[in-house]
matplotlib code that plots the C-alpha trace (Angstrom):
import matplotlib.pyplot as plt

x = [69.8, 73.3, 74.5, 78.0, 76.4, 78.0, 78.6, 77.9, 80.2, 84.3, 87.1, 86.8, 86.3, 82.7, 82.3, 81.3, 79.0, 75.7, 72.0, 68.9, 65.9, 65.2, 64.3, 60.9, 59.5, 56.9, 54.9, 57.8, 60.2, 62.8, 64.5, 67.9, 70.5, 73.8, 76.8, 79.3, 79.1, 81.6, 83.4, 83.0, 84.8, 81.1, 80.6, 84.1, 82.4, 78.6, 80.7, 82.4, 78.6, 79.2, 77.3, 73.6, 71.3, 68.8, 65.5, 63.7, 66.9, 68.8, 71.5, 73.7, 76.3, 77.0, 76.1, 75.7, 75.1, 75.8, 73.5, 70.3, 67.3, 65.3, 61.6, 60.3, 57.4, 53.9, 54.0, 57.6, 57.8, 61.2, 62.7, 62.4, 64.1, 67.3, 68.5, 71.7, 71.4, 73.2, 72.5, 72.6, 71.8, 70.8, 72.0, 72.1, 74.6, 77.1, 73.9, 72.6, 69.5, 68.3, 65.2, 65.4, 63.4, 62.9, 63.5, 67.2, 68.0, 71.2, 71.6, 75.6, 77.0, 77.5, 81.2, 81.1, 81.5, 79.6, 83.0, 83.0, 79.3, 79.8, 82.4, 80.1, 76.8, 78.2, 81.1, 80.1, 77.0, 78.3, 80.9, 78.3, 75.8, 78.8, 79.7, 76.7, 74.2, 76.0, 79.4, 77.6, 80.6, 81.0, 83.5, 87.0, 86.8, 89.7, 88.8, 90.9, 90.5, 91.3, 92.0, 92.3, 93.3, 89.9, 87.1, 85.1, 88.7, 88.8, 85.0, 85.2, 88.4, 86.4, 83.7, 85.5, 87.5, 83.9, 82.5, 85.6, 86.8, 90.3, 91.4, 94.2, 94.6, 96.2, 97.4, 99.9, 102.2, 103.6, 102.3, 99.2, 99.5, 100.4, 97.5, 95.1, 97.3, 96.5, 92.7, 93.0, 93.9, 96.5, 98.8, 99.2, 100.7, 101.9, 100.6, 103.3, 105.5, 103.9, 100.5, 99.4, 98.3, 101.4, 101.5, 97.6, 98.3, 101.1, 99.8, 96.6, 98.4, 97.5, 93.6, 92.5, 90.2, 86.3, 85.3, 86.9, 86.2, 87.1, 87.0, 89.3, 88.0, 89.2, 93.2, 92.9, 90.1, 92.3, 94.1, 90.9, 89.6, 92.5, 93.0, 89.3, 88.6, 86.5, 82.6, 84.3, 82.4, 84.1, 82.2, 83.1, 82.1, 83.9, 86.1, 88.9, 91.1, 88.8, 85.4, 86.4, 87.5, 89.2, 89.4, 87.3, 88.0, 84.3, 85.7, 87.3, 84.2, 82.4, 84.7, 85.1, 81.6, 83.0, 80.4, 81.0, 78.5, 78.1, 76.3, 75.5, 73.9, 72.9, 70.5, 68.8, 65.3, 64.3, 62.9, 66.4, 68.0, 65.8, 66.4, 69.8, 70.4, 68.5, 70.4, 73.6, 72.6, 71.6, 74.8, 77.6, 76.0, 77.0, 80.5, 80.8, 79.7, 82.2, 85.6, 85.5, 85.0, 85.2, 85.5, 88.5, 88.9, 91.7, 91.0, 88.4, 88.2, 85.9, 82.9, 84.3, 87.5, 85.5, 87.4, 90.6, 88.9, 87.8, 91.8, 92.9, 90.5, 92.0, 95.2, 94.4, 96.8, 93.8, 93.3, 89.8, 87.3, 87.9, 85.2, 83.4, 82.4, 79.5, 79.7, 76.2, 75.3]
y = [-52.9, -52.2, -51.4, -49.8, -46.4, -43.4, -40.4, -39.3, -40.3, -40.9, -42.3, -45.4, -42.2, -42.0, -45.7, -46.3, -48.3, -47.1, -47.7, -47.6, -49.5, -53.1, -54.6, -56.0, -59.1, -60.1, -63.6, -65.3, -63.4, -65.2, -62.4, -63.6, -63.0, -61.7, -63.7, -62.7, -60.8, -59.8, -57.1, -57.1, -53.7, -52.7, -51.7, -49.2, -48.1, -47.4, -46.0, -43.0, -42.2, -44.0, -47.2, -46.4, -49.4, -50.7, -48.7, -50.2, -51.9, -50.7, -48.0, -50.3, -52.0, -55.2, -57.8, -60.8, -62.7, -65.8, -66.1, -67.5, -67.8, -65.5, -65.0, -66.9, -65.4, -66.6, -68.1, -69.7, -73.4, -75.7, -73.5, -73.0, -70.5, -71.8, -72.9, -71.5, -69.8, -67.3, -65.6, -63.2, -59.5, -56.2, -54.5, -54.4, -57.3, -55.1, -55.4, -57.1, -58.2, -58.7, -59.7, -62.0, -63.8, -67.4, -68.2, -66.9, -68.9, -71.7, -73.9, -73.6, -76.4, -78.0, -78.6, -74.8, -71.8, -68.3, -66.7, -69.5, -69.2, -65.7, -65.5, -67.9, -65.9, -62.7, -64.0, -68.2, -66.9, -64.3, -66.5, -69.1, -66.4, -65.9, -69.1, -71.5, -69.0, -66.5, -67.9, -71.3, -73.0, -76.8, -79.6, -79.5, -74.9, -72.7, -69.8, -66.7, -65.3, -62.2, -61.4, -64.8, -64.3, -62.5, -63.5, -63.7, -65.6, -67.8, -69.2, -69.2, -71.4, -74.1, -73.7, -74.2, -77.5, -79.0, -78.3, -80.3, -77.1, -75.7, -72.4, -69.4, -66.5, -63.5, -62.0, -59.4, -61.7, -65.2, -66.4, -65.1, -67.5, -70.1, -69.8, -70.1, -73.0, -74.8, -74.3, -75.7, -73.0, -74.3, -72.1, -68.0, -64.7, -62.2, -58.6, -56.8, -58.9, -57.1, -58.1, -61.4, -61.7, -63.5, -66.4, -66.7, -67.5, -69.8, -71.6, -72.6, -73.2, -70.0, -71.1, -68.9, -69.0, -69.7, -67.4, -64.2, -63.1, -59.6, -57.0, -54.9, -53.2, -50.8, -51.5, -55.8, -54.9, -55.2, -58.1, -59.5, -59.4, -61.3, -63.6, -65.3, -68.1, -68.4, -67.9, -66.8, -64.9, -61.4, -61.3, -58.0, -57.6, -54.7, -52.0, -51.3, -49.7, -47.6, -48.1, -46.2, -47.6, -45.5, -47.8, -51.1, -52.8, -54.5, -56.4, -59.0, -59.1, -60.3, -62.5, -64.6, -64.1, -62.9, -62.1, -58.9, -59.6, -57.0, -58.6, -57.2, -59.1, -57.0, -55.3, -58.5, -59.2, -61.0, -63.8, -64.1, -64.2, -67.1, -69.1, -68.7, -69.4, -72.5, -73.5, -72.9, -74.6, -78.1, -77.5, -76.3, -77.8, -81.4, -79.7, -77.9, -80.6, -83.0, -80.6, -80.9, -76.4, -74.2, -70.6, -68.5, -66.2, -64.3, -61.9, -62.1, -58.9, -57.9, -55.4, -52.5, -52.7, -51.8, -49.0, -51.1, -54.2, -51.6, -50.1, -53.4, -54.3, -51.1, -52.1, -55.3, -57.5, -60.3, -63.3, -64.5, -63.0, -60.5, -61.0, -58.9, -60.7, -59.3, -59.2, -60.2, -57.4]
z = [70.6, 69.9, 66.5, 64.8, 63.6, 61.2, 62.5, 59.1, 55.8, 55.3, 57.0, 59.8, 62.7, 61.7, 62.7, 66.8, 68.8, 69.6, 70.3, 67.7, 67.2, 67.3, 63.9, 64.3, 61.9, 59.7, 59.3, 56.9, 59.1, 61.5, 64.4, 64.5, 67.4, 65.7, 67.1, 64.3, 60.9, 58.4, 56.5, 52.5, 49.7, 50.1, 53.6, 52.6, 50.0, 51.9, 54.6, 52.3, 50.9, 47.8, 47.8, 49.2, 50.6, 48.4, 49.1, 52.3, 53.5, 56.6, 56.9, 59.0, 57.5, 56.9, 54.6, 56.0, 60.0, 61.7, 64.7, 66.9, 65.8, 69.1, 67.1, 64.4, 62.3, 62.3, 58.5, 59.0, 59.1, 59.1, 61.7, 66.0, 68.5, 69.3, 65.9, 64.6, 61.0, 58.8, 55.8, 53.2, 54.0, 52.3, 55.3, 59.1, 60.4, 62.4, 65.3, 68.1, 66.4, 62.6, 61.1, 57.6, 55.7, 56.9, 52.9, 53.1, 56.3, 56.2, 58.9, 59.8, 60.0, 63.3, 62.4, 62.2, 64.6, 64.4, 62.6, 60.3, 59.4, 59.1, 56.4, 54.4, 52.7, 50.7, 49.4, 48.4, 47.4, 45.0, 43.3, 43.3, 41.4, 39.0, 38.4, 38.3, 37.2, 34.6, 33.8, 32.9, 34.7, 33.6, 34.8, 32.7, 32.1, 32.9, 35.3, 36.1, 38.7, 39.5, 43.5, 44.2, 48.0, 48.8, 50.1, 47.2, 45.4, 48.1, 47.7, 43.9, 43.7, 45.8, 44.1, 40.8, 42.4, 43.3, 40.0, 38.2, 36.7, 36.9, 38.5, 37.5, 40.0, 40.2, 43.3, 45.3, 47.2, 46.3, 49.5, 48.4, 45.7, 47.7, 49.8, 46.7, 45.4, 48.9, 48.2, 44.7, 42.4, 39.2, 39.5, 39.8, 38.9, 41.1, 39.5, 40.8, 38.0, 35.3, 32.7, 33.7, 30.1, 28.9, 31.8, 31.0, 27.6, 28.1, 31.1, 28.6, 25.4, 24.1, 23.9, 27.1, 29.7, 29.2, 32.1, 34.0, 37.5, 37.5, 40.4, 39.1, 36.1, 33.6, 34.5, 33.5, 30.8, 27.6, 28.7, 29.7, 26.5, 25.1, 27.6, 27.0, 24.9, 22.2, 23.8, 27.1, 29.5, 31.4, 34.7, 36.5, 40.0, 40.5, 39.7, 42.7, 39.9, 37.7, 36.1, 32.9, 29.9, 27.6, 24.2, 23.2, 20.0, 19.8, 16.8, 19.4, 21.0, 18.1, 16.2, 19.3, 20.7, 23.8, 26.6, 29.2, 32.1, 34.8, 37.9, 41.9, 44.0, 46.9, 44.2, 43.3, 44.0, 47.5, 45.2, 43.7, 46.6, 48.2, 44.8, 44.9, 48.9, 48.3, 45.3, 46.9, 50.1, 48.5, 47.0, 49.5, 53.2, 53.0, 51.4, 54.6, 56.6, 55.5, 55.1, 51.4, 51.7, 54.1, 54.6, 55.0, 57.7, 58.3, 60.9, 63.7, 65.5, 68.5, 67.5, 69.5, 67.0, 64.3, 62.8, 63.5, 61.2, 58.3, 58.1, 58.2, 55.1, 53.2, 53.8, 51.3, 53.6, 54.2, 53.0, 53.4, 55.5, 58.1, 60.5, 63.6, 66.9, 68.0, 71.7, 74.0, 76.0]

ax = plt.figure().add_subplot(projection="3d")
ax.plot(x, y, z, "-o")
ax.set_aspect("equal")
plt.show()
């Protein structure tokens, strides 16, 4: 099959088209088609040599598929060649060809197209991990969230509107902002105007936030901190400006009985991930289904554009997904 292979590690020049192995599949296994797959911080970041695959997985990037089912394994029920699926992956979408389990299979919608179902499994799945499963997320909480134009932001702000909670975001651009605010976000703060801790504070009548999507790290930490309401719960999911904090006052942490919750999902266990996939499924199909979410893409670009899709992702100008066509040979 075809696959984008690394000429190695660093910038998007070690990134081309080339020809490797077909994945082959188990009994619970489905072979799936690719049609379209996506771009997510970590493919950058596996691309420069510093973000390995989890042992076993492939060294291809990409994170997650949209496709045909071509093979299904001997031991799968509930699904038949032909049917159109995409999922969660530790590895291996930018290819012709990928083998999953039959467990972390989603039908797409058929309001849907490839792109779209695509830009659906790393990033609703990870906010749904986040929310649901360690933020506790109720109906009536206040959310910041950091990056809100992303495509992890976008995902979490529908998620939050569906579960009755209320969304804050920070992002680089006032239409940025507005773009959030058309998905369902309260209201949001431009970083380049300074802390975002002051608006926070005033925009919830100096009680805080109960949870805080972070992906920023070590700049946002302090303010984090005192932007939480009592029993709130720091999520960080990454650390695009620094992992390294110099100062924490731990006496903040308990008095309010603050939580700091560091979560990955690619590192999770196969079982998790079926769980979760379900879970999410039973939860966010019929929303696709009907309009009530959908995913955000910004970008489609063909496969052979590759490097050109990757630049664009560094230059932070996307909102939503930027996603890869994956031509038929």
């Amino acid at each position: 099959m075809k696959a984008v292979l690394m000429n190695g590690f660093g910038g998007t020049e070690v990134l081309s088209l080339g020809n490797t192995s077909d994945p082959v599949i188990d009994e619970q296994d489905l072979l799936v088609r690719v049609r379209a797959t996506a771009l997510n911080r970590a493919d950058l970041l596996q691309r420069r040599g510093m973000y390995p695959p989890p042992k076993g997985a492939s060294e291809i990037l990409g994170l997650e598929m949209a496709g045909v089912v071509v093979k299904v394994g001997n031991g799968v029920q509930g699904w038949k060649v032909g049917d159109r699926v995409c999922s969660l992956l530790p590895g291996g979408g930018y290819a012709e060809l990928v083998s999953i389990p039959a467990g972390m299979a989603m039908r797409i919608p058929e309001n849907l197209s490839f792109e779209e179902g695509a830009a659906i499994p790393e990033v609703f799945l990870t906010a749904y991990l986040n929310l649901f499963w360690l933020g506790n997320l109720h109906a009536n909480q206040k959310v910041l969230v950091h990056a809100g134009a992303s495509g992890v932001g976008t995902a979490a702000i529908q998620l939050i509107r569906e579960a009755g909670a209320g969304s804050w975001v920070t992002a680089g651009s006032q239409e940025k902002i507005e773009r959030c605010l058309e998905l369902g976000a309260v209201s949001g703060w431009n970083y380049h105007n300074g802390s975002f801790l002051p608006w926070i504070r005033e925009e919830t009548k100096q009680e805080g936030v109960d949870i805080i999507f972070d992906f920023i790290g070590e700049p946002y930490f302090v303010d984090n901190l005192k932007s939480l309401a009592m029993d709130g719960r720091l999520i960080i999911i990454g650390t695009m400006g620094g992992a390294k904090v110099g100062e924490l006052n731990l006496s903040q942490v308990l008095s309010r009985r603050l939580q700091i919750i560091g979560t990955a999902l690619r590192s999770r266990s196969p079982e998790d991930k079926i769980r979760l996939t379900k879970e999410f499924a039973d939860f966010a199909l019929p929303r696709f289904s009907d309009g009530r979410m959908r995913p955000i893409i910004d970008t489609v670009f063909d496969w052979e554009d590759v490097a050109k899709a990757h630049a664009y992702m560094e230059s932070n100008a996307n909102v939503g997904k930027i996603i890869l066509r994956v031509n038929e040979s």
